[in-house]
N, C-alpha and C positions, 0 to 999 in steps of 0.2 A: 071872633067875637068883636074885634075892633070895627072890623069892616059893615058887621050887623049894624052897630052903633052908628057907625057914620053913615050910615044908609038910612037910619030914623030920623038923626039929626038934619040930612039934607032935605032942601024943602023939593016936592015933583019935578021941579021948572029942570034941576040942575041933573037930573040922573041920566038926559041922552047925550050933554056934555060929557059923563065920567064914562059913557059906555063908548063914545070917541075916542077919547083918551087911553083909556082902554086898551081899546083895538090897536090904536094907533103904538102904544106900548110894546104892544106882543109883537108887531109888526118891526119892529124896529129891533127891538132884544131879537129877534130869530133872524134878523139882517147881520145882525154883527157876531152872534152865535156861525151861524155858514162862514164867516168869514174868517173868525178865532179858531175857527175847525178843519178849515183846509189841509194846514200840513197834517195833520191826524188822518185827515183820509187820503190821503197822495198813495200810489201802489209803492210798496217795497222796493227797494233793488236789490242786488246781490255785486257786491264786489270784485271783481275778476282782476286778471292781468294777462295782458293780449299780447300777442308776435304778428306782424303782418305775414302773408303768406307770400312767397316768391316765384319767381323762374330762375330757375339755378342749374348747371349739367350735375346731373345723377350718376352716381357710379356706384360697381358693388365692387367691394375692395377686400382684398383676401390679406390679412395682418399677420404676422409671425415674430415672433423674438428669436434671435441665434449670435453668429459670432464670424468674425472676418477670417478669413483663410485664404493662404497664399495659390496663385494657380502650377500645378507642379513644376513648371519648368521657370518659377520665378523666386526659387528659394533653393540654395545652395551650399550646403556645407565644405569647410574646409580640410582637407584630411590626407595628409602623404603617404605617397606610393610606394616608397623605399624607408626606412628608416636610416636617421640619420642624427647630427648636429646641429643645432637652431646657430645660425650664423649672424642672421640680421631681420630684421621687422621693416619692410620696406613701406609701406603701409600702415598709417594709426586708425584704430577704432572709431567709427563713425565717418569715414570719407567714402564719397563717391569715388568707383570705380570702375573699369571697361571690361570688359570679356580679355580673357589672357594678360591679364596686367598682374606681375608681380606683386606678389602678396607678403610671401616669408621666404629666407633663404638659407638652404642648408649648406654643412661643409660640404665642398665637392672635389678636396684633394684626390682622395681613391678613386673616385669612379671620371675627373680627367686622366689619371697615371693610366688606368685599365682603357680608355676611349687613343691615348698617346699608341700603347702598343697594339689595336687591334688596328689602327689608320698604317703604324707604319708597316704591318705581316701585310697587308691589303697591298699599298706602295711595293714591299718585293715582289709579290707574285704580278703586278704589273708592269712592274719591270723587266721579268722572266720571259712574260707572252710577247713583251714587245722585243726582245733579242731572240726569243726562237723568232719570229714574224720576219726579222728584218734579210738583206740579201748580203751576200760575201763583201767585204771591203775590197774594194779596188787590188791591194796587198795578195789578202787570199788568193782573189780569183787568179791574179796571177803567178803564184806558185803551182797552184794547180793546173796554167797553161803551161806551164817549163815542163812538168813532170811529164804533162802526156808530148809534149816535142822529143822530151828525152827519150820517151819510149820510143817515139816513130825511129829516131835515128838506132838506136839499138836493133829496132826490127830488119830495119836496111841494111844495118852491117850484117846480121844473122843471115840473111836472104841473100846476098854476096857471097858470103864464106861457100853457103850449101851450092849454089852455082857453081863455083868455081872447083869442085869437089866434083862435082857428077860428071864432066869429062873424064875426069884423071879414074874415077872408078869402072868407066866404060872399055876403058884402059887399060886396067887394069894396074893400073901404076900407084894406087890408094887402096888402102882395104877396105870394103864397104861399111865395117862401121862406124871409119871416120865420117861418110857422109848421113849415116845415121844420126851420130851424135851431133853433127851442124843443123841436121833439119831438125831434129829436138831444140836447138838451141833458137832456131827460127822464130817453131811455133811458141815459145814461151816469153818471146821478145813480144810478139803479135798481143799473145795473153797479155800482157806488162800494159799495154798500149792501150787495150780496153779499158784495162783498171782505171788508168788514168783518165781517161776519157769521160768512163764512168762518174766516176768520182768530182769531176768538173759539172756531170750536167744534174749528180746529184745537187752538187752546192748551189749551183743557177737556180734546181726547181724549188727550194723550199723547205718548212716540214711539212710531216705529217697533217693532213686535218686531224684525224685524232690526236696527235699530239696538243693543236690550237686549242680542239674540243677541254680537252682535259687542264688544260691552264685555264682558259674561260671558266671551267666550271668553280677549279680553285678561287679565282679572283670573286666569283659572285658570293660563295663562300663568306669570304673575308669582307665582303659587302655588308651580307648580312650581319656579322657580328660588331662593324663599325658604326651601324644605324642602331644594333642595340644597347651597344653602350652609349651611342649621342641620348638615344630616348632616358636609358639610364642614370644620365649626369642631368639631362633637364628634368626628372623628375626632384631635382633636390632641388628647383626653384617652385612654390607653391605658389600657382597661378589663381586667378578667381576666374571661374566656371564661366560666371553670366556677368550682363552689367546689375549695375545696384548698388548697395550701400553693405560697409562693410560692418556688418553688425555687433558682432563680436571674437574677439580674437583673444584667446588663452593662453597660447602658449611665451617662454618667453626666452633671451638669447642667453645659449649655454645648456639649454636644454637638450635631453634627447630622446625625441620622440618616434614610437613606435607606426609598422606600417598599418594604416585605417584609424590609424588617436584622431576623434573630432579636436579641432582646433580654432575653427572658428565658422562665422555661419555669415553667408552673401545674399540680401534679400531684396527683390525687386518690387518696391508697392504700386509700381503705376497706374497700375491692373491687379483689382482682386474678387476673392469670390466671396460672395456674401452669401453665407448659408444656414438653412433654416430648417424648418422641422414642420410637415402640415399632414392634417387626418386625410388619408386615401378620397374623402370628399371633394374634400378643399384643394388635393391637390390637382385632382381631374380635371378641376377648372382652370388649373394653370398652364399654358402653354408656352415652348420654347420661341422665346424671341419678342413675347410680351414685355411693354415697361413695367419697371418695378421702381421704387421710390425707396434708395437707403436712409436711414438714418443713425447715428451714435444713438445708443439707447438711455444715455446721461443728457440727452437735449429735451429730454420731456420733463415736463414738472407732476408735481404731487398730483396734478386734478389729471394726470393727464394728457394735457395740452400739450403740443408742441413750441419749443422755445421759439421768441421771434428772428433771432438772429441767426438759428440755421434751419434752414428747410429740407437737410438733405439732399443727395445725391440720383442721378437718376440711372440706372442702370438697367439689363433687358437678361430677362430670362437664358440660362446656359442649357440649363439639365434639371429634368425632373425625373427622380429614380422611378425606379420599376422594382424595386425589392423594399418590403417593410421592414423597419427598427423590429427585433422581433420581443424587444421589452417594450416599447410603448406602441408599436403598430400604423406609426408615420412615416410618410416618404422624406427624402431628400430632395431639396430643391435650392441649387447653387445658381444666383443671378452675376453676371458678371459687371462690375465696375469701373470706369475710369477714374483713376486715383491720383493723377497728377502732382497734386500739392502734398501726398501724402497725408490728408484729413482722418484717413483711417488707419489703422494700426491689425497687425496678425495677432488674434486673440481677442478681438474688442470687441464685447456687447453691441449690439446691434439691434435693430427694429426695424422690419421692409413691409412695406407696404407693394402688392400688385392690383391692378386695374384688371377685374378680370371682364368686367359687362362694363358699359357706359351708356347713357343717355343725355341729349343736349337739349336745354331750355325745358326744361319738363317744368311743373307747379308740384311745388315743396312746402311742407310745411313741418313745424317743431311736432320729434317722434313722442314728445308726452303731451301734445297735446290731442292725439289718437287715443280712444278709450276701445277696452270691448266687454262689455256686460254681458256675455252671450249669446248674442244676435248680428254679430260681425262688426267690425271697426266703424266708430263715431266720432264726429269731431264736435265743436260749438263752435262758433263764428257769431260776432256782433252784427248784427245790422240794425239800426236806425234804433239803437240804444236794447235791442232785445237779443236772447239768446237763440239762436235759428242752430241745428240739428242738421247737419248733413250725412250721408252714408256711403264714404269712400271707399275705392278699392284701393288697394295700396301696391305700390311699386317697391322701387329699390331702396332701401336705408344707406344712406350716408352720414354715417357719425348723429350728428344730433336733429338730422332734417329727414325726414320719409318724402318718398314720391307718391302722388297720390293722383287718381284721375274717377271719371264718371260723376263729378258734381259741377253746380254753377259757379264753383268759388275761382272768386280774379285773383289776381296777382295784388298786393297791399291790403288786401280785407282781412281785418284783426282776427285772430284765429285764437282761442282762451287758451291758454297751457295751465292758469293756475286759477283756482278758487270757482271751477265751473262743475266738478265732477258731478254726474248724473243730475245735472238742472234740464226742467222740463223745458219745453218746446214754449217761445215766445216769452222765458224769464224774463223779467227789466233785470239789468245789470250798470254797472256802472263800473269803468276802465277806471285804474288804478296810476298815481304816477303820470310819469312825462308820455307814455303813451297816449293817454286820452288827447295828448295835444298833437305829438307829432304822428301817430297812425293814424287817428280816427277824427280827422277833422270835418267830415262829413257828418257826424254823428252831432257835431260841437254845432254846426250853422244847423241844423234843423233843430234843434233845442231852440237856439237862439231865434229863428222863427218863427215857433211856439209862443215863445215869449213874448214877441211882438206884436201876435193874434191875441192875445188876451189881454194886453196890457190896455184898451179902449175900454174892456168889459168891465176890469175892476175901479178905472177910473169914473166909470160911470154908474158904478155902486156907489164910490166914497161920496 
C-alpha cells in the first residue's frame, strides 16, 4: 500500500527514473546475493586419510612361535661309570670347559692297589717269556761241554778195555764173557756220550714254540686285565663329554655317588635348533636350507611390532618332519642357528620367521586400504583432489603392505586407507593432516592454480 501511495504522489516525469532505479537495485541485490552464496553452493568433500603407494621387495613369510633346543650332540650330562667317593670338584658351576677336561674326582685308593697288582702278575709273566727265550750263560754251556768230553773219554777207555780182550779170548786165555761185559761196557759209554751231546745241542736250540706260544698268550692275558683296571681307575675322574659350559653340578665332596647318578649337565649353545610347530600346508612350503629369521619371543611389543634394538638372528632351515603331532596334526620344523654370544638360551620362547616366496621392487600398497564389496578387491586413490576407484589384482601380503598389479597406480600416489569406504567414483575429498602436504603436493599446486584463475573474475566483480 505504501508503494500505491508513493506512486499517486509522484508526479509522471519521475516514474522511468524509479523504474531505473529499480532495476538497477535488483541488478545489484542479485550481484551480491551470487556472491554471499558461493560457499553454500561449493561441491562437498569427504575427508580421508591417505598412505602413498611404494616399490618395496614383497615376500610371503611363513611365522611360527616355539622354543630353543639343544642339537644332540651339544648337551651332555654328567654321570659316573663306577660308583665311588666325591674327592674333589675340580671345576665350579658355570665355567667354560674343553672335551676331556676334569670335572669331579673320586677316591681312587682301591682301584690304584687293584691296577698296582694286575701291572706287576703282567711284569712276571714277562719276565718268564723273556728267560724261557733267552740262550745258556756262557757257565752252563760249558758244563754241558765237560760232560759230553767226559763221556768221549769214558767211551775210549771202554773201547780199549774190549780190544784188548778179544785177542786173549781168541786164545783162549779170557772167558768170553769178560769180553762180553767190556763190550756192554763200551756201548753204554757211547750211549753216555749221546746224552751228553744231546743235551748241549738241546740247551743251544731253545724252547719250545709252544712253550713261547703259551707264555705270550699268558702275557696278553695279563695285558688285558691291566688296561682294565687303568680304564677302571680313570673312570673315578669325571671328564666332560663335549666343549661348553658347565651348567650345573650337584654333587658335593664326601659324597657317594652311585653308578649313572646325573650329577651335572655340559651345554654347548653356539649352535642351536630353533623349533616350531607349522599346519602340513605351511609346512610344504618350507624347504631345507631356506633362511629363517630367529627371534626371542619377549622382543615384540603389545601391538606386535618388533623391538628396535633386536632384529633377530638369521638362521637356515635343518629339518622338516614327515610325521604329524598326532594331537594337533603339525609337522616339526627345526632351523638351525649360530649362537656365538650365547643370545639364546635352551627352553626360550621363540618367534621364526621363513621366507618362503619373494618378489623385488613390486608396487605396494597399505592391506586396509583394499576393500571387497563382492565384486573383487578395490582400492581409492586421490587424484587431482577426487576419489578415482581402481580394480586391483592382488599379490603377496607382507605384514601391513599387499602387492598389487594390473592398474595405472605410480609409486607416491595417495592411496585412502581411512574415511574412503565405499565412496563413489570422482568423490571431492579432502586429505587429512600432514599428508595433504607431504604426499599430495600435486594436488596443493593445482588448487592453487585454480585460485589464480579466478582471482581476475572476482576482482572484477567487486
Amino acid at each position: 500500500m505504501r508503494i500505491f501511495h508513493a506512486f499517486r504522489r509522484w508526479s509522471p516525469v519521475s516514474i522511468p527514473s524509479l523504474l531505473v532505479l529499480a532495476c538497477f537495485g535488483c541488478h545489484a541485490s542479485g550481484e551480491a546475493g551470487h556472491e554471499e552464496g558461493e560457499p553454500h553452493e561449493a561441491e562437498a568433500s569427504v575427508t580421508v586419510r591417505a598412505v602413498p603407494a611404494r616399490f618395496d621387495r614383497s615376500a610371503r613369510v611363513v611365522e611360527g612361535l616355539g622354543r630353543c633346543e639343544s642339537l644332540p650332540d651339544h648337551i651332555a650330562p654328567l654321570t659316573p661309570a663306577v660308583e665311588g667317593h666325591v674327592q674333589a670338584l675340580l671345576v665350579e658351576q658355570g665355567t667354560t670347559v674343553k672335551k676331556d677336561q676334569p670335572i669331579v674326582e673320586l677316591n681312587k685308593a682301591v682301584a690304584q692297589a687293584d691296577l698296582d697288582e694286575k701291572t706287576a702278575t703282567r711284569d712276571g709273566l714277562i719276565a718268564s717269556l723273556a728267560l724261557l727265550k733267552s740262550v745258556p750263560r756262557p757257565e752252563e754251556r760249558r758244563a754241558s761241554e765237560l760232560a759230553v768230553d767226559g763221556a768221549k773219554v769214558a767211551v775210549e777207555q771202554a773201547r780199549i778195555a774190549a780190544n784188548r780182550l778179544r785177542p786173549l779170548v781168541a786164545r783162549h786165555e779170557v772167558p768170553q764173557t769178560q769180553l762180553d761185559d767190556a763190550e756192554r761196557a763200551l756201548k753204554q759209554a757211547e750211549l753216555q756220550e749221546k746224552a751228553a751231546e744231546a743235551t748241549l745241542n738241546a740247551m743251544m736250540i731253545g724252547p719250545r714254540p709252544e712253550a713261547i706260544a703259551e707264555a705270550e698268550g699268558k702275557i696278553k692275558t695279563a695285558d688285558a686285565l691291566v688296561e682294565f683296571s687303568k680304564a677302571h681307575l680313570e673312570y673315578h675322574t669325571i671328564r666332560s663329554p663335549i666343549d661348553g659350559v658347565l651348567d650345573s653340578l650337584t654333587c658335593r665332596p664326601g659324597q657317594t655317588i652311585a653308578i649313572g647318578t646325573p650329577i651335572g649337565e655340559i651345554v654347548d649353545t653356539r649352535q642351536v635348533f630353533a623349533a616350531f610347530w607349522l599346519a602340513p600346508r605351511a609346512a610344504s612350503s618350507v624347504k631345507v636350507g631356506q633362511s629363517a629369521r630367529v627371534r626371542p619371543a619377549d622382543t615384540y611389543t603389545t601391538s606386535g611390532e618388533v623391538s628396535a634394538h633386536d632384529e633377530g638372528m638369521v638362521g637356515k632351515v635343518a629339518f622338516v618332519g614327515r610325521v604329524a603331532d598326532p594331537q594337533t596334526g603339525n609337522l616339526p620344523v627345526r632351523v638351525l642357528v649360530d649362537n656365538p654370544e650365547g643370545l639364546l638360551t635352551i627352553g626360550q620362547s621363540i618367534r621364526l620367521s621363513v621366507v618362503v616366496e619373494e618378489h623385488k621392487e613390486v608396487l605396494q600398497v597399505p592391506t586396509v586400504a583394499i576393500l571387497d564389496l563382492g565384486e573383487g578387491p578395490i582400492l581409492s586413490v586421490v587424484r587431482e583432489g577426487k576419489a578415482v576407484v581402481l580394480h586391483p589384482e592382488l599379490g603377496l601380503v607382507q605384514g601391513d603392505w599387499t602387492e598389487i598389479v594390473g592398474t595405472d597406480l605410480k609409486p607416491g600416489e595417495p592411496v585412502i586407507v581411512e574415511g574412503g569406504y565405499n565412496l563413489p567414483e570422482n568423490t571431492s575429498v579432502k586429505l587429512s593432516g600432514a599428508e595433504s602436504v607431504e604426499s599430495h603436493q600435486e594436488t596443493d599446486e593445482t588448487d592453487a592454480r585454480s585460485d589464480e584463475a579466478d582471482a581476475p573474475k572476482k576482482g572484477a566483480r567487486s
